[in-house]
C-alpha positions in Angstrom: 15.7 7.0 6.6 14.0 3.7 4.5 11.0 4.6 2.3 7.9 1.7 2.4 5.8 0.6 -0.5 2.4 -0.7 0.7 -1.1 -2.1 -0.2 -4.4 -1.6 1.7 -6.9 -3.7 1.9 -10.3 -1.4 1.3 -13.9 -2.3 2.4 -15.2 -4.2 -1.3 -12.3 -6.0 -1.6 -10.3 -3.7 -3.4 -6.5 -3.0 -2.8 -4.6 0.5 -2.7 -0.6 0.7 -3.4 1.3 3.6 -2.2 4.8 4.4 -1.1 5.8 6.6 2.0 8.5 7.6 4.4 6.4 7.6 7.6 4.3 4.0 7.3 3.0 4.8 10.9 1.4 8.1 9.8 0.4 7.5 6.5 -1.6 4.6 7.8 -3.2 6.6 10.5 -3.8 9.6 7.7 -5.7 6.6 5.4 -7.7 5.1 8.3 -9.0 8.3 9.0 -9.9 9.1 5.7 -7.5 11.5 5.0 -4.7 9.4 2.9 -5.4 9.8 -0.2 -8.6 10.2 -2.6 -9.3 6.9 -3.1 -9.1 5.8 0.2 -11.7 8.2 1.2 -14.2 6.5 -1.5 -13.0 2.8 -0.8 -12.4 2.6 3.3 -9.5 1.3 4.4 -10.0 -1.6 6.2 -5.8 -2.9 7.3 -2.7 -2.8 5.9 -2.0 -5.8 4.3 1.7 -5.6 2.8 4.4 -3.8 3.3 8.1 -3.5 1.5 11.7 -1.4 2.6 13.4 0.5 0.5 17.1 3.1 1.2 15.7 5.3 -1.2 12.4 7.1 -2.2 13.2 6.4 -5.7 13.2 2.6 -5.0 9.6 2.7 -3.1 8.6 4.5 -6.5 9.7 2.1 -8.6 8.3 -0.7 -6.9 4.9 0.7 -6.3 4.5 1.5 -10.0 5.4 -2.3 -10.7 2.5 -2.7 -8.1 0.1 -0.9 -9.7 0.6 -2.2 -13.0 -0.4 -5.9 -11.6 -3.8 -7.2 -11.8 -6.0 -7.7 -8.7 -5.0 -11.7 -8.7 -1.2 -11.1 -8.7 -1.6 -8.5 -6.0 -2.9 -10.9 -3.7 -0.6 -13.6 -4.5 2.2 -10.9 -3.4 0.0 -10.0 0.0 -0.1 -14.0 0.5 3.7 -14.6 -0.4 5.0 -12.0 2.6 2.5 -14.1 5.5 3.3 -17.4 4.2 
């Protein structure tokens, strides 16, 4: 079963990163406030990235190297994947 990493695009402009097994559901859980603490603060407004991974360890990894980018280089990322 492949693990996502993804980022949200939240009402303000800001940008959530997460990792999941179940992109369908976790979406739906965010969008209805009910995702994750911040997500609850900043609404989610689409999900605006998405990666694959074979193993929940991978998503990990890659979501920390996510987080640790700054707000320019995570839309440069977003932009790359609909280009």
């Amino acid at each position: 079963m492949p693990y996502y990493t993804y980022i949200i695009l939240c009402r303000g402009g800001s940008l959530y990163t997460g990792y999941t097994k179940d992109i369908d559901v976790r979406i739906k859980l965010h969008m209805n406030g009910k995702g994750a603490k911040y997500t609850k603060m900043h609404k989610p407004m689409k999900l605006a990235y998405v990666e694959e991974f074979a193993s929940r360890a991978d998503a990990m990894k890659r979501e920390k190297k996510i987080k640790k980018m700054n707000h320019h280089q995570k839309l440069e990322l977003i932009n790359s994947q609909t280009e």
